[in-house]
Residue, then its C-alpha position, 0 to 999 in steps of 0.5 A: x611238363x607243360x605239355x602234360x598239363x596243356x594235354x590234359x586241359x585240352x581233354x578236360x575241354x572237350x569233355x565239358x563240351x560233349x558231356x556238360x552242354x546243357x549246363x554251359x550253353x552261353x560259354x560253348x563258343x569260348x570254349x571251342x576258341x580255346x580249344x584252338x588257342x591250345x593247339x599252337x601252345x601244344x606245338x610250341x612246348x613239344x618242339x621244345x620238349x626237342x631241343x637239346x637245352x631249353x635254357x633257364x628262361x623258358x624253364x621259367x616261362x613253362x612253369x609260368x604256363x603251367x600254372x596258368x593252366x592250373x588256373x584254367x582248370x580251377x576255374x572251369x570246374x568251379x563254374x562247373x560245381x556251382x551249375x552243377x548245384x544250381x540244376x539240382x537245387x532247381x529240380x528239388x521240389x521244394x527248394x532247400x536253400x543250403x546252410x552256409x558253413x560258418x567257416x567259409x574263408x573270406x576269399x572263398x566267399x569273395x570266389x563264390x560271389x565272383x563265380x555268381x555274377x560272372x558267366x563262366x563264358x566271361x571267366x574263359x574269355x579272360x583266361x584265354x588273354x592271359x595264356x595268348x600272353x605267355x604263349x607270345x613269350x614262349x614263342x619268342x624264346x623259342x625262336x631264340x633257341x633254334x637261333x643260338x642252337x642250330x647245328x648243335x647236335x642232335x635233338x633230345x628226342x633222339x639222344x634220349x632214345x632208350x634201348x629197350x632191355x628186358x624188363x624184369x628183376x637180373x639178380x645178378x646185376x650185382x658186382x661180387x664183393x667176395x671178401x665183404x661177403x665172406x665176412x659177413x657170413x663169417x659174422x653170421x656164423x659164429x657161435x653166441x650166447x647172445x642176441x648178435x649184432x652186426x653192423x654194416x657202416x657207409x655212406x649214402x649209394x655205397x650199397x649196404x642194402x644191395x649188400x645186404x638184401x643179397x646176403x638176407x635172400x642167399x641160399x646159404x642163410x634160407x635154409x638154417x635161417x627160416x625165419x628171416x625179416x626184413x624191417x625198414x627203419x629210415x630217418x623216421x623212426x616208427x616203433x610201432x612200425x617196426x613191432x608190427x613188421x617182425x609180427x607179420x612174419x608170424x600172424x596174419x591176424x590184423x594187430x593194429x588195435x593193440x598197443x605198444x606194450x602188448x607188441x612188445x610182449x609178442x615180439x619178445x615171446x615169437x622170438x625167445x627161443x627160436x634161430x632167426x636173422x633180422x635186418x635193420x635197415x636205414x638205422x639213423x640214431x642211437x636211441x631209435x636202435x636201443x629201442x629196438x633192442x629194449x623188445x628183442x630177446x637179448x638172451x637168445x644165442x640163435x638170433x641175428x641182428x644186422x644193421x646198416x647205417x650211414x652213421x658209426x656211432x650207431x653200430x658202435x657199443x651196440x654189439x661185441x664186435x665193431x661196426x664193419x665200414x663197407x669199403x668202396x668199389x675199385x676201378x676195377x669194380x666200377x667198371x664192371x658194374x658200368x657195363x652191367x648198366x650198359x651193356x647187361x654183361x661185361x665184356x660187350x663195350x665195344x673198343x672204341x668206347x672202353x678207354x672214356x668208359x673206364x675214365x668215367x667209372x673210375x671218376x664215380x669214385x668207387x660209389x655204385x649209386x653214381x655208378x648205377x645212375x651215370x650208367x642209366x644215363x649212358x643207356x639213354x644216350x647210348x641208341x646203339x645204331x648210332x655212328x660210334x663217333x657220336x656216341x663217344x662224343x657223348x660219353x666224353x661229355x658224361x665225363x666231364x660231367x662226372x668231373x665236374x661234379x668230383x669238384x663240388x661238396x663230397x655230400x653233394x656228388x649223388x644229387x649233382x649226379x640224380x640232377x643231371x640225370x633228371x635234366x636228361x628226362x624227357x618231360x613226360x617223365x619228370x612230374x612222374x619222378x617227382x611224384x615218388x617224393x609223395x610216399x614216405x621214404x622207403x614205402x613199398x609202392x605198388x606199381x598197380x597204384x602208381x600207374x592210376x595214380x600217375x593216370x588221375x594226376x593227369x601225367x600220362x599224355x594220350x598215344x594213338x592206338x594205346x591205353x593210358x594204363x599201357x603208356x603208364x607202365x612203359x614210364x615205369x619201365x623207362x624209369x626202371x631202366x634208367x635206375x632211378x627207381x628200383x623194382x622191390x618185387x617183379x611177378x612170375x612174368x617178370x612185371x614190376x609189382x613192387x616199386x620204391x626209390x633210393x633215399x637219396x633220390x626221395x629227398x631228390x624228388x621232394x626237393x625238386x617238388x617243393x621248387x615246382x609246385x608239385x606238392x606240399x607235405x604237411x608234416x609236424x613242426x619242428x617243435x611239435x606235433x601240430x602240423x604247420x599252418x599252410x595259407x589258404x591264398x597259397x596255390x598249393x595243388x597236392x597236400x601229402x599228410x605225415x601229421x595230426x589230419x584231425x587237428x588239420x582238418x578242424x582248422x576249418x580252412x578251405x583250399x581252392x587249389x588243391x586237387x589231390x589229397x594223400x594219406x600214407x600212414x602206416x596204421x589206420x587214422x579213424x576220424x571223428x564224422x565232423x572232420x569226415x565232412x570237412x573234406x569235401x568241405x575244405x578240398x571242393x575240387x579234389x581230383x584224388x582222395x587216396x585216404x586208405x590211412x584213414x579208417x571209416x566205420x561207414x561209407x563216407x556219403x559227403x564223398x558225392x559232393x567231390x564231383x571231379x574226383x578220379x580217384x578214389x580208395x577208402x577203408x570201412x571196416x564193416x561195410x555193407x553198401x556202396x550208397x546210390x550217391x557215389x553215382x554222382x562221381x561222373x569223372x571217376x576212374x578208380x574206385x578201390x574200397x578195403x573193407x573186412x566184410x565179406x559181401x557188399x551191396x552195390x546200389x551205387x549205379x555202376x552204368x552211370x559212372x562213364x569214366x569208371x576204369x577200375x573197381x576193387x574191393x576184396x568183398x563180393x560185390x552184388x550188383x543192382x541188376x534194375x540198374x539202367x545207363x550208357x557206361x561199362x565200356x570203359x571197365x577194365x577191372x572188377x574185383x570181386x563180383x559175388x557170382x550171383x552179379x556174373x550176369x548177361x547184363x553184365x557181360x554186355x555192358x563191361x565188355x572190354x573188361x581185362x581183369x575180374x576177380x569172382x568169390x563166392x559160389x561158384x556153382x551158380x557161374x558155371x551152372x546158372x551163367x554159363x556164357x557169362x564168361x566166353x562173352x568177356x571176349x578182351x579178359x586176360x586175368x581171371x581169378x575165382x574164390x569158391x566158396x561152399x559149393x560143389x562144381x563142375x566145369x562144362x566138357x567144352x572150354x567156357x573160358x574166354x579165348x583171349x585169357x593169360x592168367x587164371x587162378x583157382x581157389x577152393x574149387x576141388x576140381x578133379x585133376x582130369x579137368x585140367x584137360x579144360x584148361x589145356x584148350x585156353x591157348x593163349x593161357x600163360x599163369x595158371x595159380x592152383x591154390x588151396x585145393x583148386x584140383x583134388x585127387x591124388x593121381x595128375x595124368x597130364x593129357x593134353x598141352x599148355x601150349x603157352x603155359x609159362x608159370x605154373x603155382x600148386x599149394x595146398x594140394x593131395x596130389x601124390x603122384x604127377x605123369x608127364x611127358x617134355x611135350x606137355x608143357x613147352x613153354x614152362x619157365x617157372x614152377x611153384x610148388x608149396x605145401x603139397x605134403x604128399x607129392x613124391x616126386x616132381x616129373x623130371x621131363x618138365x626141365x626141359x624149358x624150366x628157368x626157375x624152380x621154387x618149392x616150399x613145405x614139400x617131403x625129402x622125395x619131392x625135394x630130393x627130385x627138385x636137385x635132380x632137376x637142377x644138376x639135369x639144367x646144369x649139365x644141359x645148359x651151362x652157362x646160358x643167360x636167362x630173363x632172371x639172369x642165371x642159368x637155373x634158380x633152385x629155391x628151396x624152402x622147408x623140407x618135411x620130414x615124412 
């Protein structure tokens, strides 16, 4: 993990010598020496990244390092901020000599006088002397271990070698529990008076909720049960969270400025008279569970309730039959599961290692999480071209693992269990692990924000010949296929979208963070609401806020160290303009302001002073301009802003914010076209440009581009700006919102060449333009929603080569004509809310894995199982990326 923080020092350096000369001048030459002095410290850290054990001494001397590297980069950039100010104040005519907040610590005041009379060249000089010091250190214990480990065994780069495996979600990866299944639907089935109650009991990794999820999302319950909601209640209890997650099964519309008690009211009045399953998941007390009951509609036979809980009280009394306590695995079970981690089928353990691999499932104690996480440690290990006696004698050492940790306390098993498979990480993937301790237990976390977040935190180390957005999504993928975090939700190409960790691996991670500085949580006391005070003079480097920010923020304290400031709350936090402004006051160094929680009324202009910031999101309900000083964020990479408006004014200098990666905002966005700079290469997302913005300039200057996103009239694209879109040669993801206009496509493809995914919406395009799409080669997810295409007839003229997924909803289409060549790529079809369709063409069932259909008549559902019993007489039992033969998903018929 060092190595990370000595990566991006090394950057950081090299960026003030090219990008900030003019303001550094006297410190250049130290500068550049400690460019050098870093390139032996890099050497030294990553061979002993490579070493089978580093030893408790240099995990000391590492941590060490990386705070003197923390120092390092406080120093630079606070010299930085104070040239920074000095150059503005000098240019400004008159000066303006700022007023002093009269709550400055006293040990910022004593930094401010220090920076004053020290040149920053001096400040480098002594930092230089204090890393040559640790270095020495590592040095010698590293010579120390190549001493004590020669001949050991293999390197930890080798051993860790993971076997690259598919991706995406195997639904099947469950091992069939058919007795507690059959239960549970019995359960299920049984006629009521009343609200029904089934509670599902276990401990920790025992697979309630895998369970659970499994019974929620069968094709059994999806048809009697069409409303079906899934709440996370966890050790944090929230009634407002729970009342909102029922609601948004009914309403789209945002209900956070009701109050409770109106909650309640439409809780019980959407429920009342309807069939519907609910599941409770994570309950850890009684009261929390009777509160939830107190606004369900206890008179309603139709409505299920079921619970999972590590506690038996919980489910006891609260329903007319016992708490159902989930038996664990038998040898038998675990042994399968095993091989499902390892291997992905059972059966395909070679011979040589069933005899150790049985040994070790039975010693998991019939518990799937050990079983789950042993076999991702296994999966690292296990590199395949291995000779078979080195990966036996690995496995046996994963055994006495296991029983080792069989000695220890029954609660402490699984986090013997994570810890082992943590201290197997490679480097670069333990601050990233950890770093899922910063959302709240059982967050959806979005692997879009994760890998920006992971990218601004600086964890992503720089590989030749790859982006950083690239690298990042290969950790997620590592960490994925080693089971320590779970994929909540994949898209239509089987890419995480949705990611999270298990409760036990979050109190892991926040566990682990609290022991290695990573950050610090600040959460209300035990006897109150009040947050604890955290001391100035401690070098915390991330503040993570589950308490009262407003009474935070008004203790008026800065905090020198901290660079990442993180907001998760559930229902937005509005703040007074007063604790807006002492952010920047408080945090003068932050490198990330994820503060979507927090609800702004106007784009908070003190923003600008945070000059080193990365990354950015915020919410302004009603904004109408992104102000020209957000030009000022010279180091930005992220800027996501959420906001109710429906079109915003840019006259922040887009061109001018060098390091800008990503920009998103479901507003359309109208770009200053006056606005001059050297910037634009480094776009890769924009997201939403207004139509009007979609201009030459535009085009040259975000060349390299990937993702856009465009609402609004889409005519002046297609009529005004025609060549806009061919010159975004790298696009691959194109989404266009039309908005009160007709258009028209050109005869010739005006897409770009290189384009993977497009969705259309509004845009009422005749079905025979599809023909124009069918040029895009290399077009893999094509979205067709809200009247994209209209007219009642699809001759299907021309070939999706590369087509793999294809979505119509919202459409008139009644009759679709194809033939089996048409579309020779196609996995997945989704058809919802085509009312009129009579039929969907049986000849796409050629390639097609999943088939998803929703508010379709009894003719077009009808031919839907036509094509499902056509794969199953075709392909048997043949494996596919989501795990089964053929998946049929069938949601309400309609009955005309």
């Amino acid at each position: 993990m060092a190595e990370t923080a000595v990566e991006s020092l090394v950057e950081m350096v090299t960026n003030i010598v090219i990008h900030y000369a003019t303001l550094i001048a006297e410190a250049k030459e130290q500068l550049l020496e400690l460019q050098k002095d870093l390139e032996p410290v890099r050497a030294c850290l990553k061979e002993a990244a490579e070493m089978p054990d580093k030893g408790p001494l240099f995990k000391v001397i590492e941590k060490r390092m990386r705070e003197a590297i923390y120092d390092v980069e406080d120093a630079l950039d606070t010299c930085l901020s104070r040239a920074e100010a000095e150059a503005e104040a000098a240019a400004s005519a008159p000066a303006v000599k700022p007023k002093k907040r009269n709550f400055l610590s006293r040990r910022n005041k004593e930094a401010a006088d220090l920076v004053t009379t020290i040149s920053m060249a001096e400040t480098v000089q002594k930092l230089r002397a204090e890393l040559k010091l640790i270095y020495e250190d590592a040095k010698n214990e590293l010579h120390n271990l190549k001493t004590t480990q020669a001949g050991s065994g293999s390197s930890a780069k080798e051993s860790l070698a993971l076997v690259k495996k598919d991706e995406s979600i195997r639904r099947d990866k469950v091992v069939a529990l058919e007795d507690v299944e059959n239960t549970i639907f019995g359960y299920i089935a049984e006629e009521t008076k009343a609200l029904d109650f089934i509670s599902i009991i276990g401990m920790p990794g025992l697979g309630k909720t895998t369970l659970t999820w499994k019974i929620f999302d069968s094709d059994t319950l999806k048809g009697p049960y069409r409303i079906r909601i899934w709440v996370n209640v966890s050790q944090k209890f929230n009634k407002r969270d729970v009342l909102l997650s029922i609601l948004k099964e009914f309403t789209d519309q945002n209900m956070s400025g009701k109050d409770n008690f109106d909650l309640e009211q439409d809780v019980r009045r959407c429920l009342k008279d309807i069939k519907f399953l609910i599941v409770l998941d994570d309950v850890w007390k009684v009261k929390d569970l009777l509160t939830i009951k107190s606004f369900l509609p206890t008179n309603n036979g139709e409505g299920k309730v079921i619970i999972t809980s590590r506690f038996e009280d919980v489910g006891t009394g609260v329903g007319r039959r016992e708490p159902y306590n989930l038996r664990f695995l038998t040898p038998k079970e675990s042994w399968e599961l095993l091989q499902l981690e390892v291997f992905e089928d059972v059966g395909e353990c070679p011979e040589e290692l069933e005899d150790v691999g049985k040994e070790i499932a039975k010693n998991c104690d019939g518990l799937p999480l050990t079983i789950v996480v042993i076999g991702g440690i296994l999966l690292a290990k296990d590199a395949r071209k291995r000779p078979i006696g080195v990966r036996k004698d690995e496995w046996t050492e994963v055994s006495e693992d296991v029983i080792r940790f069989l000695a220890t306390d029954k609660d402490k098993r699984i986090v013997e269990v994570v810890a082992l498979s943590y201290d197997i990480l490679p480097d670069e993937l333990k601050e990233c692990l950890v770093y899922m301790g910063v959302f709240p237990e059982d967050y959806d976390i979005p692997a879009w924000i994760l890998i920006r977040l992971w990218i601004a935190e600086g964890f992503i180390l720089q590989k030749e010949g790859q982006t950083l957005e690239k690298t990042a999504e290969e950790y997620l993928n590592d960490l994925v296929n080693r089971k320590l975090v779970m994929v909540g939700r994949a898209n239509q190409m089987g890419e995480n979208k949705i990611c999270g960790v298990h409760d036990v691996i979050h109190a892991f991670c926040t566990s682990k963070a609290k022991e290695m500085n990573i950050f610090q949580e600040i959460k209300p006391s035990e006897r109150g609401l009040v947050p604890h005070v955290i001391p100035a003079t401690e070098k915390y480097h991330r503040f993570c806020f589950n308490s009262d920010l407003s009474e935070f923020l008004s203790r008026e304290t800065e905090y020198p160290s901290v660079r990442s400031f993180l907001c998760f709350y559930k229902d937005p936090v509005k703040l007074d303009k007063d604790h807006i402004n002492a952010i920047p006051d408080a945090f003068q160094l932050l490198r990330v302001l994820n503060s979507y929680s927090i609800k702004f009324h106007q784009f908070p202009q003190t923003i600008s002073k945070l000059s080193h910031l990365r990354y950015v999101t915020l919410y302004v309900d009603n904004l109408k301009v992104i102000p020209e000083s957000i030009s000022k964020l010279w180091n930005l990479q992220t800027l996501l802003v959420d906001t109710d408006s429906p079109t915003v004014t840019m006259s922040a200098n887009l061109w001018a914010m060098l390091c800008l990666r990503h920009f998103k905002t479901k507003a359309a966005v109208v770009l200053d076209q006056e606005k001059e700079g050297k910037g634009g290469q480094n776009i890769q997302t924009l997201s939403t440009l207004s139509p009007e913005s979609c201009t030459e300039t535009v085009a040259n200057k975000a060349r390299n581009m990937k993702e856009l996103r465009v609402r609004g009239k889409l005519s002046t694209l297609f009529d005004g700006n025609k060549n806009f879109l061919e010159k975004l040669r790298y696009l691959e993801k194109l989404k266009l919102v039309n908005e009160k206009s007709v258009i028209s496509l050109p005869k010739t493809n005006c897409f770009p060449k290189n384009l993977k995914r497009l969705s259309l919406r509004k845009t009422s395009l005749d079905w025979s333009d599809m023909s124009i799409l069918a040029q895009m080669e290399k077009l893999q997810v094509l979205k067709l929603k809200q009247n994209a295409f209209t007219g009642i007839t699809w001759i299907v003229s021309r070939t999706f080569s590369s087509l793999q997924f294809l979505l119509i909803s919202e459409a008139d289409l009644v009759n679709w004509e194809t033939s089996d060549d048409h579309f020779p790529s196609l996995t997945c079809l989704s058809i919802k809310k085509c009312g009129k369709l009579q039929k969907i063409p049986i000849k796409l069932a050629k390639k097609l894995q999943k088939l998803e259909i929703n508010s379709l008549q009894k003719s077009a559902t009808d031919s839907a199982r036509e094509i499902q019993k056509e794969k199953e007489n075709h392909q048997g039992e043949q494996k596919t990326r989501w795990g089964v033969a053929f998946q049929l998903s069938v949601g309400s018929v309609l009955n005309y």
